[in-house]
C-alpha positions in Angstrom: -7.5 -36.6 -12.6 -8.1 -33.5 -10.3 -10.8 -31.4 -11.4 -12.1 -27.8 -10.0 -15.0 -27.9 -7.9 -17.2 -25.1 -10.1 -16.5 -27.4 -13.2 -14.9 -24.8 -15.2 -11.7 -26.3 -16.6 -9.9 -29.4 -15.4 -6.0 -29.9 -15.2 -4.8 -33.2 -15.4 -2.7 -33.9 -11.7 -0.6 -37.7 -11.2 -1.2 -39.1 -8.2 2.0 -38.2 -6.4 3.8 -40.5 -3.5 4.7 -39.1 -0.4 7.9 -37.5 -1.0 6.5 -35.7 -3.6 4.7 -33.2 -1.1 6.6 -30.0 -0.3 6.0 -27.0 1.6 6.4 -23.4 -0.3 9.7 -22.8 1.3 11.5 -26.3 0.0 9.7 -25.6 -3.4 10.6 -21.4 -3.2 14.2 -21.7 -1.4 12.7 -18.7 0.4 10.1 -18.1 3.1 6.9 -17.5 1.5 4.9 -15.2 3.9 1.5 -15.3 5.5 0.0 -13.6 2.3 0.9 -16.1 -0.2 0.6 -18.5 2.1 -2.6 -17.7 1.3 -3.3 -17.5 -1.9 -1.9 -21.0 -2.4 -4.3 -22.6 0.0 -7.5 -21.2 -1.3 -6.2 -22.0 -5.2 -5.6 -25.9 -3.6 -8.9 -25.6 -2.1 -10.7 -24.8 -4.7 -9.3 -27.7 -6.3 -10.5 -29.7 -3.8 -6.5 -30.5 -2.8 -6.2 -31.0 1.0 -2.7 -30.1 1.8 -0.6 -32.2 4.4 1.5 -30.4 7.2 4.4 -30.8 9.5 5.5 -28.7 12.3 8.8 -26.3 11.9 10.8 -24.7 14.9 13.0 -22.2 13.8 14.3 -18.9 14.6 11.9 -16.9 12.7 9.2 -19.2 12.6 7.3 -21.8 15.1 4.1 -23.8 13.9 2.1 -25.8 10.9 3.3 -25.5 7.3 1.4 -26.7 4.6 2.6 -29.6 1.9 1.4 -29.6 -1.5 2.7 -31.6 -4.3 5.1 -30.4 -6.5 2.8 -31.0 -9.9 0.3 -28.5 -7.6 2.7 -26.6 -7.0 4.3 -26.0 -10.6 0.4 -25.4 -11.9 0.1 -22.6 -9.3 3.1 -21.2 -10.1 3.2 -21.1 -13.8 -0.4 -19.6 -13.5 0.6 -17.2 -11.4 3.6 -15.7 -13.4 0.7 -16.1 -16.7 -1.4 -13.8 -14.7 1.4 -11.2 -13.4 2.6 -10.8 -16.7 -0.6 -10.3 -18.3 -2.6 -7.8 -15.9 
């Protein structure tokens, strides 16, 4: 179980194997950008999640993505689209 650091609510989050990880553009199907690139990390940090990486070369982009697993990643998300719809 994965719990936030400030001990405000606690989501329940499998242990996840290896191939579980994924950066935001395998999980997106898009390029994510530096800003939500961003968000994602802090909301995994304050979770206490330390995200994997691998190095991309591609035309538009050369350097470190993050990996985060995909029940992370499906948290963050549906959260997010909560929050957009809501404010």
């Amino acid at each position: 179980m994965l719990g936030m650091k400030n001990g405000k609510e606690q989501i329940k989050i499998m242990n996840s194997t290896k191939q579980d990880y994924q950066s935001l553009y395998d999980y997106l199907g898009k390029p994510a950008g530096k800003e939500l690139g961003k968000r994602v990390f802090e909301k995994a940090y304050w979770f206490g999640i330390t995200p994997k990486y691998r190095f991309v070369d591609t035309k538009t982009y050369k350097g470190k993505v993050h990996l985060y697993t995909r029940a992370f990643l499906d948290y963050y998300f549906e959260r997010e689209e909560i929050t957009d719809i809501i404010i």
